[in-house]
Residue frames relative to the residue before (quaternion, step in Angstrom):
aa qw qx qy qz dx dy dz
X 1.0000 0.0000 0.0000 0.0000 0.00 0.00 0.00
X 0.4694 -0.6452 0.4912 0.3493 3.60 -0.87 1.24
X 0.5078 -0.4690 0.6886 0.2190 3.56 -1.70 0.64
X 0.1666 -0.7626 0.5761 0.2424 3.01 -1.44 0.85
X 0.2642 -0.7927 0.4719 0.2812 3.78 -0.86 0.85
X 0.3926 -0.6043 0.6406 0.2650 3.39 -2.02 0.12
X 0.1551 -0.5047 0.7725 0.3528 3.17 -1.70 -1.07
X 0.3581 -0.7268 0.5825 -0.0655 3.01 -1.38 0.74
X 0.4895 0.7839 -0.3799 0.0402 3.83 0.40 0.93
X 0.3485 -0.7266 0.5841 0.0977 3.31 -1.28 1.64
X 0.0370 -0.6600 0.7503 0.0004 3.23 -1.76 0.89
X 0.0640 -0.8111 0.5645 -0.1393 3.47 -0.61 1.03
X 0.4597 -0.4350 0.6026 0.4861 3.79 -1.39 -0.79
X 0.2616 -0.6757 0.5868 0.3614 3.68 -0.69 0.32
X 0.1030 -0.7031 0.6851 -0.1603 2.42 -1.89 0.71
X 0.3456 -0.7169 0.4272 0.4290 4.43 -0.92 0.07
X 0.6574 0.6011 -0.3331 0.3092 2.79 -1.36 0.62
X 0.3114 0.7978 -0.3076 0.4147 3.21 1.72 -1.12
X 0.7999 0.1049 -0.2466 0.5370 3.97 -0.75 -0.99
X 0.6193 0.5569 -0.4591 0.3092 3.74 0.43 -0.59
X 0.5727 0.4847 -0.3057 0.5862 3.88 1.43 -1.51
X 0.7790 0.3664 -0.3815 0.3367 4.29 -0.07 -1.20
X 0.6066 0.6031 -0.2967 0.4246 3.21 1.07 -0.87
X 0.6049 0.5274 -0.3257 0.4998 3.85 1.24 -1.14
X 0.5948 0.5143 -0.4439 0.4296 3.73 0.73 -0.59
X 0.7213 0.4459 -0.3667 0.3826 3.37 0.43 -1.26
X 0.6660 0.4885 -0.4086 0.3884 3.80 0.55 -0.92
X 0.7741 0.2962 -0.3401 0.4442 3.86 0.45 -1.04
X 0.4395 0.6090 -0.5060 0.4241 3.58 1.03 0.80
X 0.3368 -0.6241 0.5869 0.3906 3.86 1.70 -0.61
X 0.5604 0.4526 -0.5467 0.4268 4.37 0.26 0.49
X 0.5153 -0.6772 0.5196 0.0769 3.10 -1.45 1.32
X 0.1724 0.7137 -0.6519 -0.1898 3.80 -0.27 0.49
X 0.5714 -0.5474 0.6093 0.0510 2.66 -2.40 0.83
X 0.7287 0.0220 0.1834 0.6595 3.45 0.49 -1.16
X 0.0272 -0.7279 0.6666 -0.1582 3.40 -2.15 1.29
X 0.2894 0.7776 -0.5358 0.1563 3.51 -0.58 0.92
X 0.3351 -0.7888 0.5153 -0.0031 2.85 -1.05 1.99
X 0.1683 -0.7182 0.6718 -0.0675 3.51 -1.14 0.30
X 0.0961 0.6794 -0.7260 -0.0462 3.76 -1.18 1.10
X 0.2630 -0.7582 0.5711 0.1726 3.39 -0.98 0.47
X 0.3019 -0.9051 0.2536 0.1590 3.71 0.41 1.10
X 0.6075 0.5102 -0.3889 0.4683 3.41 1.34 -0.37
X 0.8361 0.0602 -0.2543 0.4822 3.73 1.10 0.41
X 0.3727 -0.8364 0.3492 0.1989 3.15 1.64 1.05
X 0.3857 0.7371 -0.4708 0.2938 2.88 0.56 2.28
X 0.4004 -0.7874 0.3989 0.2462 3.40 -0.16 1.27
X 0.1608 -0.7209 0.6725 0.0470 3.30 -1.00 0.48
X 0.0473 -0.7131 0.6985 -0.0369 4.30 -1.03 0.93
X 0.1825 0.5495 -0.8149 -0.0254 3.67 -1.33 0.29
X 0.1352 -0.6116 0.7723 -0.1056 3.51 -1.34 1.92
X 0.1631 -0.6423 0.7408 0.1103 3.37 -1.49 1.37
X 0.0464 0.6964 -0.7154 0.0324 3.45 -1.24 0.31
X 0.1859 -0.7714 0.6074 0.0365 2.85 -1.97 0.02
X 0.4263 0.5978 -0.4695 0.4904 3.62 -0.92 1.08
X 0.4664 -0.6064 0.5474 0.3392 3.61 -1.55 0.98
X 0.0178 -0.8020 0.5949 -0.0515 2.87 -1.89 1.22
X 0.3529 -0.5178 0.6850 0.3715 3.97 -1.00 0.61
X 0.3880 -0.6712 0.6127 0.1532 3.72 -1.23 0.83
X 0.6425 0.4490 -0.3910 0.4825 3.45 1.08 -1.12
X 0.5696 0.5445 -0.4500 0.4202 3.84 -0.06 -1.01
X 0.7028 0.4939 -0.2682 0.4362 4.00 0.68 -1.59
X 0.7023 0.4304 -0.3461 0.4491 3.43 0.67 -1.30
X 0.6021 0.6537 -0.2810 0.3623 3.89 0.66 -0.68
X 0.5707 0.6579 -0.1398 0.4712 2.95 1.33 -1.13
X 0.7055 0.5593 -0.0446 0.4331 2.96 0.90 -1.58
X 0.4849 0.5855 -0.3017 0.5754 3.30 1.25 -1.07
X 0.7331 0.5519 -0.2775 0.2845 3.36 -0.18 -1.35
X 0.7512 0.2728 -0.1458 0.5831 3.53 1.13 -0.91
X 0.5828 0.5803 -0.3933 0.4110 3.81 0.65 -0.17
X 0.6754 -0.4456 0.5431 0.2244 3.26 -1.18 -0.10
X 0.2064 -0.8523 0.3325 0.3470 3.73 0.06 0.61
X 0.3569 0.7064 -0.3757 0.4822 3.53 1.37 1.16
X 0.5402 0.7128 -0.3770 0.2410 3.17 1.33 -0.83
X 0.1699 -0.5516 0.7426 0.3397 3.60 -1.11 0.48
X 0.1795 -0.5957 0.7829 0.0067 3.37 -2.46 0.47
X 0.1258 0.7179 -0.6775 0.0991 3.11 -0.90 1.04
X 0.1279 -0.7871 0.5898 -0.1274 3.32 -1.08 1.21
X 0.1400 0.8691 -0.4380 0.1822 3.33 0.24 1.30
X 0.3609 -0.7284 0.4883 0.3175 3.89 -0.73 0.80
X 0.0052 -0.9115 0.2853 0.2963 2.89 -1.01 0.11
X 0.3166 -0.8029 0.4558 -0.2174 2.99 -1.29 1.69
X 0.5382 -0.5767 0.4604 0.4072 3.22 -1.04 -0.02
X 0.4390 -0.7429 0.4819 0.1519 3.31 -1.29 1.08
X 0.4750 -0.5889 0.5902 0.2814 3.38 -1.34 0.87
X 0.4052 0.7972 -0.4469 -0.0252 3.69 -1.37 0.85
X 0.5221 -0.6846 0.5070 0.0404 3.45 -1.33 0.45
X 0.1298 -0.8035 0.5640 -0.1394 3.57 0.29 1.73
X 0.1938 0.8258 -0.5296 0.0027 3.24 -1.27 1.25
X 0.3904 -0.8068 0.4210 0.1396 3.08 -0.70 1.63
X 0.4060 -0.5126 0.7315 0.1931 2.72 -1.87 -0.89
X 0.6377 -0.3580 0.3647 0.5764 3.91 -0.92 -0.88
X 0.7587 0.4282 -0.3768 0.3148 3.75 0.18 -0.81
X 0.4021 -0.6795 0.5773 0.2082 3.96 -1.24 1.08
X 0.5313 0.6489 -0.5175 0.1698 3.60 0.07 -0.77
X 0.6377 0.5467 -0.3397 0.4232 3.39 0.77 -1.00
X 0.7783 0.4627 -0.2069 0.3706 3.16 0.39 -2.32
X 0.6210 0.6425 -0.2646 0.3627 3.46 1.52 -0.77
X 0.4630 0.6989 -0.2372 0.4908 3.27 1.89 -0.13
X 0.7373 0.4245 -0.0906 0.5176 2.96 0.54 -1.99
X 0.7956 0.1356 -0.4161 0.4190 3.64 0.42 -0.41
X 0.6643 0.4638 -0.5185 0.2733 3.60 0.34 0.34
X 0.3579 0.7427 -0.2474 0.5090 3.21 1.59 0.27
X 0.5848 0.6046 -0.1373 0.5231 3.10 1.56 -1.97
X 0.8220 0.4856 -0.1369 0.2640 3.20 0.46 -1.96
X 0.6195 0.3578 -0.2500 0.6524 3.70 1.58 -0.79
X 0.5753 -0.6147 0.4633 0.2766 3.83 0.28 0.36
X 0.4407 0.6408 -0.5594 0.2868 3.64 1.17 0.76
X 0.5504 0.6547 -0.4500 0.2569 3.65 0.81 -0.23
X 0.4438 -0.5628 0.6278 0.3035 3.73 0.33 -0.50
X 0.8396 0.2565 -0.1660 0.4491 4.04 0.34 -0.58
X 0.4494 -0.5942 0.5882 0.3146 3.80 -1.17 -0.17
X 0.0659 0.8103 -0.5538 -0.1801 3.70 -0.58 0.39
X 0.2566 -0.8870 0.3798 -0.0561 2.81 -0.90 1.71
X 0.7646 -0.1618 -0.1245 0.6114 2.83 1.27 1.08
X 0.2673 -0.7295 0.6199 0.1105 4.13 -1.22 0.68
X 0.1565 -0.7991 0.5778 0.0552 3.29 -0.50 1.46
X 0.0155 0.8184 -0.5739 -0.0237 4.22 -0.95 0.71
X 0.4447 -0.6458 0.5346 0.3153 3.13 -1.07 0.74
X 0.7113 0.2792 -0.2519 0.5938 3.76 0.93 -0.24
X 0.3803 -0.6607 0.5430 0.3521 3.35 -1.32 -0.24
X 0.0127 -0.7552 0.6377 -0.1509 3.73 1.40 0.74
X 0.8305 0.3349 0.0368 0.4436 3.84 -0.25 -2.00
X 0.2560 0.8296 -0.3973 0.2973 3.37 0.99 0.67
X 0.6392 0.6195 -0.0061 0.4557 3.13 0.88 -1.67
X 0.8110 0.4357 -0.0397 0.3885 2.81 0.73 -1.94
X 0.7063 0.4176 -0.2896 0.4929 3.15 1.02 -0.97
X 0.4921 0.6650 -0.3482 0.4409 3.96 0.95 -0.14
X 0.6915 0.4751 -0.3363 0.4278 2.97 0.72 -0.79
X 0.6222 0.5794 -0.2923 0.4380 3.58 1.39 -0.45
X 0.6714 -0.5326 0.3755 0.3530 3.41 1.21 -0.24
X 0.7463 0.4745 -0.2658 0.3837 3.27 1.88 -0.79
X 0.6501 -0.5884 0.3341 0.3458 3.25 -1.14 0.06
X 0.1092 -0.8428 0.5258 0.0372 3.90 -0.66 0.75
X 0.0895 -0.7511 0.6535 -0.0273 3.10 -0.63 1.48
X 0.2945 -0.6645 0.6675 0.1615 3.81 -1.33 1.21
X 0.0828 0.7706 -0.6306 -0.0414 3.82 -1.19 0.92
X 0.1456 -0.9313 0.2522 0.2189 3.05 0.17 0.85
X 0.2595 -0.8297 0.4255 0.2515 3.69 -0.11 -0.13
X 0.5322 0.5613 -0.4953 0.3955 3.54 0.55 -0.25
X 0.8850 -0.0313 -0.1370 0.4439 3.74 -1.47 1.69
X 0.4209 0.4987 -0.4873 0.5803 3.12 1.60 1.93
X 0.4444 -0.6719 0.5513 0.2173 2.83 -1.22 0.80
X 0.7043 -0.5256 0.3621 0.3108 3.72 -0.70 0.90
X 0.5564 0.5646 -0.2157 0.5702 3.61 1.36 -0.50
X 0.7994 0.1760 -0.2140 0.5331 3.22 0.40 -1.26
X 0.5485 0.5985 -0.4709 0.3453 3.59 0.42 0.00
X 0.8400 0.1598 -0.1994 0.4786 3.38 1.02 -0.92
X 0.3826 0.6098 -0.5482 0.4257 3.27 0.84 1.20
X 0.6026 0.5361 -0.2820 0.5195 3.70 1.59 -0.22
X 0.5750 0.4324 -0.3248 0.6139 3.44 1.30 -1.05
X 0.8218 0.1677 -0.3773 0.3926 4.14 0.25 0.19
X 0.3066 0.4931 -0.6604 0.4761 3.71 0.88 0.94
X 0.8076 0.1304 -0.3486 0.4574 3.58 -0.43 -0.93
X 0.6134 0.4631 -0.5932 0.2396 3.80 0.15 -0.12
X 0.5448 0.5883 -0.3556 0.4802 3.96 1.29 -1.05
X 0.5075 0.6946 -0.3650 0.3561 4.04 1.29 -0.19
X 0.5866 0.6987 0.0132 0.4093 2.91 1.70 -1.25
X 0.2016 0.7170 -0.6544 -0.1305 3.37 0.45 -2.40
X 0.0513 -0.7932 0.5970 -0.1086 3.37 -0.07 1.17
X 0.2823 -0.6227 0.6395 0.3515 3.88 -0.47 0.23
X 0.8580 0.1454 0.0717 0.4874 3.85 0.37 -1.23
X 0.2131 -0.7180 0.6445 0.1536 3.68 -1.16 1.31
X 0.2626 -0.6859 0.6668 0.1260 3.66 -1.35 0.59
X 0.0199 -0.7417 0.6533 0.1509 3.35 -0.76 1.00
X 0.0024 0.8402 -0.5423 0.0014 3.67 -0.38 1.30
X 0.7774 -0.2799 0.0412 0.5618 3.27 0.12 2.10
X 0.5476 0.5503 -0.5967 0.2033 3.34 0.59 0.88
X 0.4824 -0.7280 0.4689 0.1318 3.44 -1.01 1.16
X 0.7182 0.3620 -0.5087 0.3073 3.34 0.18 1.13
X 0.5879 -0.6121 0.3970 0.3495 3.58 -1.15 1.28
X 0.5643 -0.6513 0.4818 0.1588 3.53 -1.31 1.24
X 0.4164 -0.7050 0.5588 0.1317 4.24 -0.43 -0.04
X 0.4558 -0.6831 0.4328 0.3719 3.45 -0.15 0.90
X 0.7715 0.4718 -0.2205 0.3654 2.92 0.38 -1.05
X 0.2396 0.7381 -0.3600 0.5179 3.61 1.93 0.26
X 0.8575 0.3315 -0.0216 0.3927 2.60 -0.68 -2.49
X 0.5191 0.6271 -0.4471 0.3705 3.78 1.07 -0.72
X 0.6478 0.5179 -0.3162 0.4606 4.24 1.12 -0.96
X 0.8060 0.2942 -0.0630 0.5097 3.67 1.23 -0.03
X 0.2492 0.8009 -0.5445 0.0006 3.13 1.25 0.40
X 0.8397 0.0629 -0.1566 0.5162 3.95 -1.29 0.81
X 0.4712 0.3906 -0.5217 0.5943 3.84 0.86 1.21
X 0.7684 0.3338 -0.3990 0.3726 3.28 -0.15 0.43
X 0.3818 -0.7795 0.4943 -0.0479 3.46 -0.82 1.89
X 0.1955 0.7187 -0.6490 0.1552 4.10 -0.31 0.43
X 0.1874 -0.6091 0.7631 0.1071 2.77 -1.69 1.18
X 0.4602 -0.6569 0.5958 -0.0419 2.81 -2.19 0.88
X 0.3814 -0.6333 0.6297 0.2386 3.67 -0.71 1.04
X 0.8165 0.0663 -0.0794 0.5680 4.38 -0.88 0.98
X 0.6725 -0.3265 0.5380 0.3895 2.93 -2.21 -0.05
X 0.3178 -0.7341 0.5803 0.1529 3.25 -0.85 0.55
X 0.6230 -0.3456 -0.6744 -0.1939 1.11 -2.11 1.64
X 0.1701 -0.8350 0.5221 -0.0361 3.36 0.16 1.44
X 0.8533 0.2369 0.0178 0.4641 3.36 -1.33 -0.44
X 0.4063 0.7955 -0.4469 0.0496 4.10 0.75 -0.56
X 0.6932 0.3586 -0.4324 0.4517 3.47 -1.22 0.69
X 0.8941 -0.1390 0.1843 0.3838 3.07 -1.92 -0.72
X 0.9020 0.1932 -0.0487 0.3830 3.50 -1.13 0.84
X 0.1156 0.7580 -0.6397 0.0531 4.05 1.47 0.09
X 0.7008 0.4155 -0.4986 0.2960 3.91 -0.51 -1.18
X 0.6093 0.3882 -0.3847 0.5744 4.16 0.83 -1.39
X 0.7266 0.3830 -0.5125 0.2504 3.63 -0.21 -0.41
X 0.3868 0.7445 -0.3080 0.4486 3.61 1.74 -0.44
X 0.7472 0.4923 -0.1925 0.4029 3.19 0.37 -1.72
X 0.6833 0.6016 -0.2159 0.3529 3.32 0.98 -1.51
X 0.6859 0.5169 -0.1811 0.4791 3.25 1.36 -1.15
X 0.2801 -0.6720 0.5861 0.3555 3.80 1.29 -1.03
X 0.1774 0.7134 -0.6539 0.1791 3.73 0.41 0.67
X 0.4394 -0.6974 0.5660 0.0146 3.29 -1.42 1.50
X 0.6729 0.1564 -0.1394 0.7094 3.84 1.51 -0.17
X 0.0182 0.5666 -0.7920 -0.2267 3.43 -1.47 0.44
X 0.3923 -0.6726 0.6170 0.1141 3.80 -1.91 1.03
X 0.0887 -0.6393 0.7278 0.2317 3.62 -1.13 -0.46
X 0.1834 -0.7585 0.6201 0.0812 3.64 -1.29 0.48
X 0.1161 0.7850 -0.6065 -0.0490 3.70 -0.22 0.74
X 0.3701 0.7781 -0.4962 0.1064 3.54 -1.53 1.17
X 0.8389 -0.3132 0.1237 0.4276 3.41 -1.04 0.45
X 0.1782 -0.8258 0.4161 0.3364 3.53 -0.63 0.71
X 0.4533 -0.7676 0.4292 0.1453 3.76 -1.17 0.29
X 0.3627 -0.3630 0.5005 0.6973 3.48 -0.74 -1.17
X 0.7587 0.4051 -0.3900 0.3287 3.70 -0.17 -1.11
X 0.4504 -0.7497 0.4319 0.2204 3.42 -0.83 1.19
X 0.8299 0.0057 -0.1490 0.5376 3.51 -0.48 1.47
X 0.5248 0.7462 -0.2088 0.3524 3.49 1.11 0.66
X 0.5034 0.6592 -0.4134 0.3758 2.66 2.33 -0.93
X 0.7890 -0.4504 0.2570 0.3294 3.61 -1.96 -0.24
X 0.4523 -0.8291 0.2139 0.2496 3.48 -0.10 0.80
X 0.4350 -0.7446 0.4533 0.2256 3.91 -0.52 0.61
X 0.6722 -0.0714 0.3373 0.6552 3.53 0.22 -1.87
X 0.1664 -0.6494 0.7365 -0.0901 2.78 -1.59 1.35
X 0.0358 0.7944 -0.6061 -0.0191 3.87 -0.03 1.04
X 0.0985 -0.7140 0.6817 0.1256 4.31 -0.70 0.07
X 0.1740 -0.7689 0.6013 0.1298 3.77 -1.23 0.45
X 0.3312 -0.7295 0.4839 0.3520 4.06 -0.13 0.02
X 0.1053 -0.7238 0.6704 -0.1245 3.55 -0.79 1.59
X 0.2257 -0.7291 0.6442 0.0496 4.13 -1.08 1.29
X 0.6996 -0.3899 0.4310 0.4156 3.47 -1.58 -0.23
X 0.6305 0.5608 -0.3833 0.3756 3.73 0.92 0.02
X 0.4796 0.7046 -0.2653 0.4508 3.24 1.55 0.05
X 0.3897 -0.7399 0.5249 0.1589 3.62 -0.76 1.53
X 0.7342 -0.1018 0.5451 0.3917 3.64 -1.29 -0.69
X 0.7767 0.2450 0.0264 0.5796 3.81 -0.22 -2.01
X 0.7391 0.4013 -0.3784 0.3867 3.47 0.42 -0.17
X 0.6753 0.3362 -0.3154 0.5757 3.65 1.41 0.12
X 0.4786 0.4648 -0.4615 0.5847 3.59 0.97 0.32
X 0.6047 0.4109 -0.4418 0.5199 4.19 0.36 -0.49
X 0.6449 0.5917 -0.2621 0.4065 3.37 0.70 -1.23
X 0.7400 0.4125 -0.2133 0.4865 3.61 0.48 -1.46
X 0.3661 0.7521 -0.3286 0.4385 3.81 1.61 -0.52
X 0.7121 0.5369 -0.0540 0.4490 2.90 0.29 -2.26
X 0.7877 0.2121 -0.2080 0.5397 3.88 0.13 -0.73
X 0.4729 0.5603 -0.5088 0.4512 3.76 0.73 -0.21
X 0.7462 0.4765 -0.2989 0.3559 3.38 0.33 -1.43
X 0.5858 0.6462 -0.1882 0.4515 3.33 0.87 -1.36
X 0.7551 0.2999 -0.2654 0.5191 3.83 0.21 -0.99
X 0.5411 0.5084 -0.5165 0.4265 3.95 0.84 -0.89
X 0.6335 0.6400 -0.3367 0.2752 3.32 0.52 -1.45
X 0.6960 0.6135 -0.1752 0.3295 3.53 0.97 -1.65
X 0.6101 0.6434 -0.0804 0.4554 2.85 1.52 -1.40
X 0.6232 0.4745 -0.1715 0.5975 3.29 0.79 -0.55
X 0.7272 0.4019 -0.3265 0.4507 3.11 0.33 -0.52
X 0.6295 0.6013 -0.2430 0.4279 3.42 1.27 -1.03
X 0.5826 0.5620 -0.1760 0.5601 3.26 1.66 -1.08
X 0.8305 0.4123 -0.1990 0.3173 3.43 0.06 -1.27
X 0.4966 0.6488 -0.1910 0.5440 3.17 2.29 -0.33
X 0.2193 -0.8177 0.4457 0.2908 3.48 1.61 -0.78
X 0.5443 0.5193 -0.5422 0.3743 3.40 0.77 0.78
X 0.6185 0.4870 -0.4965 0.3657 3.48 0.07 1.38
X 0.0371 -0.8079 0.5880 0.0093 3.39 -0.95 1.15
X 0.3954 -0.6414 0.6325 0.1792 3.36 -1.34 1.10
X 0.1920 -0.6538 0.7251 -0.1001 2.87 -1.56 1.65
X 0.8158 0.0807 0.1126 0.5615 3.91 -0.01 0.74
X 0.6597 -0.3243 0.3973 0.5494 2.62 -1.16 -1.93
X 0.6621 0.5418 -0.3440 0.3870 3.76 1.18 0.41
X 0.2941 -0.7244 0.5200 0.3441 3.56 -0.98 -0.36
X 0.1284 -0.7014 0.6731 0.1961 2.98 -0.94 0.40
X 0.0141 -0.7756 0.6310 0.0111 3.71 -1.09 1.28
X 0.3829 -0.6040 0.6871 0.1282 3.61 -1.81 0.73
X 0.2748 0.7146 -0.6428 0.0245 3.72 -0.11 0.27
């Protein structure tokens, strides 16, 4: 019978001893690791560990353990690993969502989407066809409150582990993002915070930009600010239309959300601040 594996990821003050003391837990537990990658980050000489292993385990007995040799600062994360529970919300554009569920559909995603919330019903149609569920919330002559007190009745239907914002175009409420803090995934038209607001691709054009970017990461209070995942950039010349950097900008949006997730749903990303700090 297959073992079931984890990932294991410590953030601490550094210090010696560390992989010899986290690692010693796992062995006189009897759990096999496979894979280990350390990281100090030197301007605040913090260590960073994601250990995979494998084998049946009481977490509490492990997490205790742990305690014992860490630092009493230590973050601990212990995570199986598995497919993730989620909740994709759109808007009108497909390219993304058109990712995720064909992605969804051949088992390349790592997660289960359980269900695609839209303020329109643009992606209705579309997303059925995938098997998934589509829920319409509208917003138009709501107040931002009540709108997203509807978008978390049917999302709390769910228990999602992770929300996907996949090009959906409305700004989140602290008091939102506060039910998910670092579960909640948004991609980003440019390097941030380039090009922002209405119309990035014409504001592109106008300028003669030589790269268009996408920016997927974590969402925050500060709009588009949160910590950053994947930065992807494509190479774009003066021969380029309007529609021909919007297909383009399409293309790498879709692509970096896509990465992300994976990077996420793998659990090999930790937030530091306002940064990550990944092991892939």
């Amino acid at each position: 019978m297959e073992q079931p594996t984890y990932a294991l990821l410590i953030d601490c003050p550094d210090r010696k001893g560390l992989v010899h003391h986290i690692t010693g837990v796992l062995y006189a537990q009897g759990l096999n690791i496979f894979g280990n990658q350390e990281f100090v980050e030197r301007e605040h000489n913090r260590f960073f560990m994601r250990t995979t292993f494998s084998g049946a385990i009481d977490e509490a007995p492990v997490r205790e353990k742990l305690r014992e040799v860490l630092p009493d600062d230590a973050g601990i994360r212990l995570a199986q690993m598995r497919r993730k529970r989620i909740v994709v919300l759109v808007t009108k554009e497909q390219h993304c969502l058109g990712e995720l569920l064909v992605r969804h559909q051949f088992d390349e995603l790592n997660a289960d989407i359980l269900a695609v919330i839209g303020n329109h019903t643009t992606l209705a149609k579309f997303t059925h066809q995938f098997g998934v569920n589509f829920h319409h919330v509208p917003h138009e002559g709501k107040e931002r409150g009540v709108h997203e007190a509807e978008v978390l009745e049917v999302i709390h239907r769910y228990q999602p582990e992770y929300l996907v914002l996949a090009k959906y175009m409305r700004i989140l409420s602290p008091e939102f993002v506060a039910q998910y803090p670092n579960r909640i995934v948004n991609i980003h038209h440019s390097f941030l915070p380039a090009f922002v607001g209405a119309s990035p691709y014409r504001q592109a054009y106008e300028r003669g930009v030589k790269i268009i970017g996408a920016t997927a990461h974590f969402v925050n209070n500060d709009l588009d600010e949160g910590p950053i995942i994947v930065q992807n950039v494509i190479p774009v010349d003066h021969n380029f239309s309007v529609s021909d950097m919007v297909q383009s900008g399409k293309d790498v949006e879709k692509i970096s959300l896509a990465r992300a997730l994976k990077l996420v749903f793998e659990d090999k990303v930790f937030v530091y601040g306002n940064k990550t700090i990944i092991f892939d």
